[in-house]
FIVEXVO-453899 format. One record per residue (C-alpha): residue in three letters; chain; x, y, z. Coordinates in steps of 0.25 Angstrom, whole numbers, plus 5000, padded with zeros to 4 digits. Example, Ala and Ser with C-alpha at 12.3 -4.5 7.8 and 13.67 -1.06 7.14 Angstrom:
BEGIN
    r  c     u     v     w
  ALA  A  5049  4982  5031
  SER  A  5055  4996  5029
***
This chain:
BEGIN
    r  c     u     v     w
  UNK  A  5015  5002  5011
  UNK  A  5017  5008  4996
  UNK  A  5013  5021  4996
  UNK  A  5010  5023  5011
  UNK  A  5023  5021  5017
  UNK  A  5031  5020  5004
  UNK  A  5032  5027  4991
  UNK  A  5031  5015  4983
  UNK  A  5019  5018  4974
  UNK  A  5028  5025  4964
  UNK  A  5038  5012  4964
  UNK  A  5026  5002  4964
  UNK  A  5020  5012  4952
  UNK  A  5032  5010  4944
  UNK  A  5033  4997  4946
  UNK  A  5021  4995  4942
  UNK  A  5021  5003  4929
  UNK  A  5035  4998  4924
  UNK  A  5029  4985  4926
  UNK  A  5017  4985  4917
  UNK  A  5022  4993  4907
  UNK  A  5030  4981  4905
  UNK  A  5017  4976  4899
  UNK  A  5015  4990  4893
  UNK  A  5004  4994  4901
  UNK  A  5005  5009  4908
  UNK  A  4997  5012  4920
  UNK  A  4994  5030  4923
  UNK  A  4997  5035  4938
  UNK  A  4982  5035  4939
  UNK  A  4981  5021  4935
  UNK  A  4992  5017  4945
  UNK  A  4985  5023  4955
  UNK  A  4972  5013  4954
  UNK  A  4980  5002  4958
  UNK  A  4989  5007  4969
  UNK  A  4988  4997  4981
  UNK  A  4986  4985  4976
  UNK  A  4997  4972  4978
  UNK  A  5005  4973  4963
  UNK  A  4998  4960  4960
  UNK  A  4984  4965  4960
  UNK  A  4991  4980  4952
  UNK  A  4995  4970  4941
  UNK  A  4984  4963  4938
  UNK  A  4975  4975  4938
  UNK  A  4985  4982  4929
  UNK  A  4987  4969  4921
  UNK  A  4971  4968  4919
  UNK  A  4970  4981  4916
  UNK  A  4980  4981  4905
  UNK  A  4978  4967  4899
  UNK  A  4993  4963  4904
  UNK  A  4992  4946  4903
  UNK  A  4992  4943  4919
  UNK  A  5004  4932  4917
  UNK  A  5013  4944  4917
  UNK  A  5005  4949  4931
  UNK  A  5015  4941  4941
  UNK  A  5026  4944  4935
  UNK  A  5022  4959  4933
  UNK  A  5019  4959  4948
  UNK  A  5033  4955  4951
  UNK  A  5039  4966  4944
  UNK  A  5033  4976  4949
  UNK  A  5033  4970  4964
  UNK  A  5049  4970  4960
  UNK  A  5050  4983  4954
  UNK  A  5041  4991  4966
  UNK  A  5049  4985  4977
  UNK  A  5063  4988  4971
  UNK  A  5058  5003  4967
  UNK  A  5052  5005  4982
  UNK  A  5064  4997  4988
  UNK  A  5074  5008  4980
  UNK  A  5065  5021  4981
  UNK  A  5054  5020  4990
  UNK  A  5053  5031  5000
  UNK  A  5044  5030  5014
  UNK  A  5030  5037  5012
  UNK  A  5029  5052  5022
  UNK  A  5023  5048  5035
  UNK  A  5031  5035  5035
  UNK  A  5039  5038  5047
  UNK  A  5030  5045  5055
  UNK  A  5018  5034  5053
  UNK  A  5024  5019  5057
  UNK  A  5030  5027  5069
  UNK  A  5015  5034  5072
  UNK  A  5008  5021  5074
  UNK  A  5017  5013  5082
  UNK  A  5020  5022  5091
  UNK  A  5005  5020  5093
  UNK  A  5006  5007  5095
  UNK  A  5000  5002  5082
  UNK  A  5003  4989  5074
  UNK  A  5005  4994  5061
  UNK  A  5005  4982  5048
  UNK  A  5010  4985  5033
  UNK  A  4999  4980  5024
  UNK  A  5002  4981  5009
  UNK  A  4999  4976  4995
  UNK  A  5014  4975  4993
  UNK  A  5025  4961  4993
  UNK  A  5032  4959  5006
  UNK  A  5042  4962  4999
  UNK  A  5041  4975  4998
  UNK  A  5036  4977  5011
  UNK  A  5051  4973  5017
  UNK  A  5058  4984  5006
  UNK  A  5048  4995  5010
  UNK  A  5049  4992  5026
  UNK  A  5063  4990  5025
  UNK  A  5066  5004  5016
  UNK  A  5057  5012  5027
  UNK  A  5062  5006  5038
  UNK  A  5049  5003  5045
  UNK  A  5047  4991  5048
  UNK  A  5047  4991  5062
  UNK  A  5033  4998  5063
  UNK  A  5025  4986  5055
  UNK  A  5022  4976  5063
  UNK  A  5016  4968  5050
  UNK  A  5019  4968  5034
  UNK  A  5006  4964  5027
  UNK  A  5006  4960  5012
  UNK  A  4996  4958  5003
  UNK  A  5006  4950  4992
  UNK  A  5001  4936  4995
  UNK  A  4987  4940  5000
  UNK  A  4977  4937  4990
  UNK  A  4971  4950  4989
  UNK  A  4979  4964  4992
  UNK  A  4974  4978  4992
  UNK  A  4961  4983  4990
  UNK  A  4959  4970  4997
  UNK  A  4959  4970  5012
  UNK  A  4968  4959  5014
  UNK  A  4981  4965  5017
  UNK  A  4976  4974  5027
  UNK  A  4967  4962  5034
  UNK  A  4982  4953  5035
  UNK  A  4990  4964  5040
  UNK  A  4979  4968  5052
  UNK  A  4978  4952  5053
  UNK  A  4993  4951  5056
  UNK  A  4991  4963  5065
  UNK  A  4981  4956  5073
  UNK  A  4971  4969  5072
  UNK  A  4957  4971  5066
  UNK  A  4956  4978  5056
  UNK  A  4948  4986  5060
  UNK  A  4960  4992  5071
  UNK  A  4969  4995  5057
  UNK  A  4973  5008  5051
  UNK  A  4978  5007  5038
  UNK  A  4987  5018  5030
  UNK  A  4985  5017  5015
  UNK  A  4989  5023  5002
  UNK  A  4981  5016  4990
  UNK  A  4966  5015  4987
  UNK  A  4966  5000  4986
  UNK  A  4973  4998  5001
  UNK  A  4962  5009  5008
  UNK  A  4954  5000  5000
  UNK  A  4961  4986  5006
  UNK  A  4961  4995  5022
  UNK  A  4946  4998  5021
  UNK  A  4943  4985  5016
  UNK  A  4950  4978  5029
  UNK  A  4942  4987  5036
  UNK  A  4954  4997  5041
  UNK  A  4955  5011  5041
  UNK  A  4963  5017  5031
  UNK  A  4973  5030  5029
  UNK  A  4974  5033  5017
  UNK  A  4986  5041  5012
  UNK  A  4985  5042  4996
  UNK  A  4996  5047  4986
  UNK  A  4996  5061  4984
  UNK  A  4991  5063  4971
  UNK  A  4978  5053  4976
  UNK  A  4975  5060  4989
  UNK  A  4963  5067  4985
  UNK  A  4957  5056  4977
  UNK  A  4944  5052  4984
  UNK  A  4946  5037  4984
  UNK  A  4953  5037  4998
  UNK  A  4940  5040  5005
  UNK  A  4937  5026  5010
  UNK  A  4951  5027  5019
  UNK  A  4948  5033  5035
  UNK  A  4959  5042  5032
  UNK  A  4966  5050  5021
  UNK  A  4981  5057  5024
  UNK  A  4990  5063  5014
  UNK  A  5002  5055  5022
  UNK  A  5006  5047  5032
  UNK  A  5012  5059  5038
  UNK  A  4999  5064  5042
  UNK  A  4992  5054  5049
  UNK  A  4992  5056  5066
  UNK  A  4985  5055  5079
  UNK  A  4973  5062  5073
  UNK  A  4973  5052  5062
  UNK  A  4974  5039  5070
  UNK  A  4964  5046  5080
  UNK  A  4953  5046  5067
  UNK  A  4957  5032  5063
  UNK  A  4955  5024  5075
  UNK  A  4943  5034  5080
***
């Protein structure tokens, strides 16, 4: 969901870097970047180890920024390129298509509802009260469970390392549509598939996924 079908890396980025300086710790683009996809929990007590931040702030920590993303993304988010092209391609195809994310219900009702798409998800699946989210397969596995498909019959689009790790891991294929400034970066390898946008996925592309 963030970062694929919304531009909300930048609101969750901020978010998160106004919140630990709180604690007067800073955090470069690049270091930003080695956490991107993980569920915010798991993002503060990475950040909090690596900055010697006492963890009896972490909860508290995590709700700030869980606050301050969702009202950023509710005010200024924007739908990804490709959105309105995508949903459409695969149910007119006659494909179930499940969200899987490591974000809050809550925010999955504020970004379905801002891009008016929640008539092509035929399941939300969050990993905020499993006990492991992204690398962790766990959030895929529950959303093909609730779809009643095997894993092995799902195609996943993603944007992070860590969820192509999570895809791979549940034994999925994977689309991988990095940021633009991490395109070229040869971590992406492991995913079957490497787009610049949703935009240019097509008949061709689904043809060498399910082959």
């Amino acid at each position: 969901m963030d970062g694929l079908l919304i531009d909300s890396e930048p609101y969750w980025q901020e978010a998160g870097m106004e919140t630990l300086q709180q604690f007067d710790a800073a955090l470069t683009l690049e270091q930003y970047h080695l956490t991107t996809g993980l569920r915010t929990k798991e993002w503060i007590e990475f950040w909090f180890s690596q900055f010697k931040i006492d963890m009896r702030f972490a909860k508290e920590a995590e709700r700030t920024i869980i606050h301050k993303a969702i009202e950023k993304i509710k005010a200024q988010g924007q739908a990804m390129p490709g959105v309105e092209y995508i949903l459409p391609f695969f149910r007119e195809r006659e494909f179930t298509i499940g969200l899987a994310t490591s974000s809050p219900n809550s925010l999955i009702e504020v970004v379905v509802e801002k891009l008016g798409v929640g008539d092509f998800f035929d399941i939300y699946s969050s990993a905020e009260t499993l006990p492991y989210s992204k690398p962790h397969p766990r959030v895929y596995l529950q959303c093909a469970e609730q779809l009643q498909i095997s894993p092995l019959q799902c195609i996943c689009f993603e944007d992070s390392f860590h969820g192509m790790i999570s895809v791979k891991a549940a034994r999925m294929k994977c689309v991988i549509i990095p940021a633009s400034d991490l395109y070229a970066q040869p971590k992406w390898g492991a995913a079957d598939l490497k787009l610049a946008s949703l935009k240019d996925f097509n008949e061709e592309s689904l043809g060498f996924l399910m082959r």
